[in-house]
N, C-alpha and C positions, 0 to 999 in steps of 0.2 A: 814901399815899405822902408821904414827908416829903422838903418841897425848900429848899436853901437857894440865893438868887440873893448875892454878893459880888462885889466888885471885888478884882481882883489885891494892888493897893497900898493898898487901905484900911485904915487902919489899926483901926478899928472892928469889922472883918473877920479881920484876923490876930489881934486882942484874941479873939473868939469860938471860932479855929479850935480850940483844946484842949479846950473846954466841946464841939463837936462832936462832936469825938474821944471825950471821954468819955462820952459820950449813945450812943454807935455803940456802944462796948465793953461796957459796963456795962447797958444796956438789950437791946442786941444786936438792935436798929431800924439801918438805911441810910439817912441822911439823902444824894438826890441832888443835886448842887451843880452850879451852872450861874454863871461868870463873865462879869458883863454890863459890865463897863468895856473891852473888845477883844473883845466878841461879839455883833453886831446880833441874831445868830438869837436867843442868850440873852435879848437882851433883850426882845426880841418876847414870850417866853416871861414872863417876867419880869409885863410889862403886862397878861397872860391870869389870871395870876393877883391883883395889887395894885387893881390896878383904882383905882390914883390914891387907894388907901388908905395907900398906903407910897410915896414919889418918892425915895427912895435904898437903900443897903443897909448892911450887910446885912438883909436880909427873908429870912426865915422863912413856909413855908405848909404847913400838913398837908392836904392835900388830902381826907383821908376826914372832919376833922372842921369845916375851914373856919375852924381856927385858923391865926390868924399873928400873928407878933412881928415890929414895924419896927426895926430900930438892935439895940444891943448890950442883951442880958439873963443874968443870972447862973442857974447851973446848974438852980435849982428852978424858973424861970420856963421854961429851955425844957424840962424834964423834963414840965412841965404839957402844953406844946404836943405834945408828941411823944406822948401817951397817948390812947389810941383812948376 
């Protein structure tokens, strides 16, 4: 499963949303997205996974491969993470 954790207003976050997009379309993987700047549960979730490897976002976790990217990365870096 591929998850991404953001904030609403991040701008870091909104820089990323299109590279999302096109990883979802183009690979045709679901990246699930969880907003943790107005979401305690979120964030709960968030800390299950970073494990105080990552203390902002956007963060990135493939959960089958136990890759993640902390802050913003350009297309071919999350193309790597999203690959089983």
């Amino acid at each position: 499963m591929l998850l991404e954790f953001y904030g609403q207003e991040c701008s870091h976050c909104i820089s990323m949303k299109p590279l999302v997009e096109r990883l979802e379309k183009e690979e045709g993987v679901e990246v699930k997205k969880y907003e943790v700047w107005h979401d305690e549960n979120n964030v709960r979730e968030m800390e299950k996974y970073a494990k105080a490897s990552c203390l902002g976002v956007p963060f990135f976790f493939n959960t089958d491969t136990n890759a993640s990217i902390c802050g913003e990365a350009d297309y071919k870096e999350l193309k790597k993470w999203a690959s089983k």
